[in-house]
C-alpha positions in Angstrom: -35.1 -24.7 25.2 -35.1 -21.0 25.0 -34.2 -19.6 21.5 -32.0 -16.5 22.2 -30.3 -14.1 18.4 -28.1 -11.7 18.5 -29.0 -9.9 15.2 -25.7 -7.5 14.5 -25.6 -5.0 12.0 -21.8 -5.1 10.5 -19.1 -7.8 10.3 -16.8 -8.3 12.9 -12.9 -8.6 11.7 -10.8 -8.4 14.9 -10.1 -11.3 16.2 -9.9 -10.8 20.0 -13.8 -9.7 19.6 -14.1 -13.2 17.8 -12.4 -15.2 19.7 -14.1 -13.7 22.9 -17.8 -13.9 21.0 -16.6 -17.3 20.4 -15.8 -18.5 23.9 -19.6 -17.4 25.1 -21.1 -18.8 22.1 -19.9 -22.0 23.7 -21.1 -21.2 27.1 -24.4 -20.7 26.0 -24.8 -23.6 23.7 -25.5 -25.8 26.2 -28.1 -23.0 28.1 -30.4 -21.7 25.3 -30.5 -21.8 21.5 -27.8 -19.2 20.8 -27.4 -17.9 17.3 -25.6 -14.4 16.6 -26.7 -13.8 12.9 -24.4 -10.8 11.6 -25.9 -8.6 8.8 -24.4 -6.1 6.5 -23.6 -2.5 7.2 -24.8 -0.2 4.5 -21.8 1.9 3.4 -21.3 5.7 3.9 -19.0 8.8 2.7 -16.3 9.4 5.7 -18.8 12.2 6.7 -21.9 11.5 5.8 -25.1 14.2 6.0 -27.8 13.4 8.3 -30.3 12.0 5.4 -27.2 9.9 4.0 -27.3 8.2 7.7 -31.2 8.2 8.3 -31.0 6.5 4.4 -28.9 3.8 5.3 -30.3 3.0 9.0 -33.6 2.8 6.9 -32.1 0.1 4.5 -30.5 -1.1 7.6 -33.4 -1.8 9.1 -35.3 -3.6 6.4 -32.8 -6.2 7.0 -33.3 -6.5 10.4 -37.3 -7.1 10.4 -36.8 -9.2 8.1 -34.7 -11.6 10.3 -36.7 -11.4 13.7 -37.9 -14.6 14.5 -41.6 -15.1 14.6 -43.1 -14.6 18.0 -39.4 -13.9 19.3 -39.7 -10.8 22.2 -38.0 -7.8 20.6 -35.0 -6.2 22.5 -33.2 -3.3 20.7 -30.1 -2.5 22.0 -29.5 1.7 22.0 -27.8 4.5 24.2 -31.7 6.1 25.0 -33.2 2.8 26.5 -33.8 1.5 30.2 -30.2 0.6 32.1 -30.4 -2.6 34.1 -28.5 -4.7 36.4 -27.2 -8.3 35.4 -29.8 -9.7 38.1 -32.9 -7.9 36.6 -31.4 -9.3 32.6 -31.8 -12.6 34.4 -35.7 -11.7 36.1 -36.3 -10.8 32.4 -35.3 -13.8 30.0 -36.6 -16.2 33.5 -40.0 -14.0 33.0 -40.1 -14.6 29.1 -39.2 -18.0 29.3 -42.0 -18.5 31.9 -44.4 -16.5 29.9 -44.6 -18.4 27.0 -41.8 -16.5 24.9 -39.7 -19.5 23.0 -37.4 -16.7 21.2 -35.7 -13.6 22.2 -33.7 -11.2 19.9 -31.3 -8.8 21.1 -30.8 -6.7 18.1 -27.5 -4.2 18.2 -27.4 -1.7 15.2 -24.4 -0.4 13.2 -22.4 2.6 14.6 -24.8 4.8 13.7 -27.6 3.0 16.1 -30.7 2.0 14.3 -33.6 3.3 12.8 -36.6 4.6 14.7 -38.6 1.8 12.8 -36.6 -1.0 14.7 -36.7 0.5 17.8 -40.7 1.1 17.7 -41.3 -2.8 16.9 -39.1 -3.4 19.4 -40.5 -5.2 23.4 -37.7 -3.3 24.8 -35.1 -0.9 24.3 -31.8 -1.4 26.7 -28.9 0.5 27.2 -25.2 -1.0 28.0 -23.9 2.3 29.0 -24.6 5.8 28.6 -20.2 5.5 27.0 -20.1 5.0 23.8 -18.5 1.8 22.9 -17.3 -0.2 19.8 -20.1 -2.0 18.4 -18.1 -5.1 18.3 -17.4 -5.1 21.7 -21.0 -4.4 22.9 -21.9 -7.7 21.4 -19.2 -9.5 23.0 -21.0 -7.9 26.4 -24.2 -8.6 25.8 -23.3 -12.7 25.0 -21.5 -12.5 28.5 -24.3 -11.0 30.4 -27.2 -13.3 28.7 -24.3 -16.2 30.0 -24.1 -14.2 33.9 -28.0 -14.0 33.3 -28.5 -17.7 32.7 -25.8 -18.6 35.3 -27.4 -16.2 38.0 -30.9 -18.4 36.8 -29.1 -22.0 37.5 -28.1 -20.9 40.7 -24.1 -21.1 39.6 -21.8 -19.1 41.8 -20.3 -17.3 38.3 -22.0 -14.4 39.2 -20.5 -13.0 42.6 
């Protein structure tokens, strides 16, 4: 079965963004491995300089290398990567799955993105949107899209 982590930097509070995370967490338990692992946020000034930022998305990131799975395929969620459809998301983790890839992580940073250092080690860097949107709410998209993507894979008629 296909091993699929969300690693998220920052703790999620609301709890319509838990309770919808929730609902696809169960959707996808039965599809793939599916494990959202949520890591801490390093903590900023209310405006912080540029090198307070770069500091903390460097701590940041020593976090998140850390908890990539071994041989997982690398995806970095940020604003500057490739846009694609929900169809081509499901091309992709069908291609990983049928080229030997047992893991995929789908990393998404704090508000402040993440570090060039992530993004470098990263397979792939995707886009959601070129909008900026709440962090929380970007990971309760991606989990439904890996769900449309593994629906549009079985052949299931949620994706119209």
């Amino acid at each position: 079965m296909l091993g699929v982590k969300l690693i998220c930097v920052g703790k999620m509070k609301e709890k319509h963004y838990i309770s919808a995370l929730g609902e696809y967490e169960k959707r996808l338990k039965p599809l793939c491995a599916f494990d959202v692992e949520e890591l801490p946020e390093q903590r900023l000034p209310d405006s912080p300089s540029p090198s307070e930022i770069s500091s903390a998305l460097q701590r940041e990131s020593l976090h998140i290398i850390a908890r990539l799975p071994k041989g997982a395929f690398v995806v970095a969620m940020c604003v500057e990567g490739i846009q694609i459809s929900s169809e081509e998301l499901a091309v992709f983790i069908n291609d990983c799955s049928s080229n030997g890839k047992s893991k995929i992580a789908f990393i998404i940073g704090s508000s402040h993105g993440l570090h060039e250092s992530v993004k470098n080690q990263a397979d792939l860097c995707l886009s959601m949107s070129k909008m900026t949107l709440p962090h929380h709410l970007a990971r309760v998209m991606l989990a439904e899209q890996i769900y449309r993507a593994m629906m549009i894979n079985g052949g299931s008629k949620y994706h119209k």
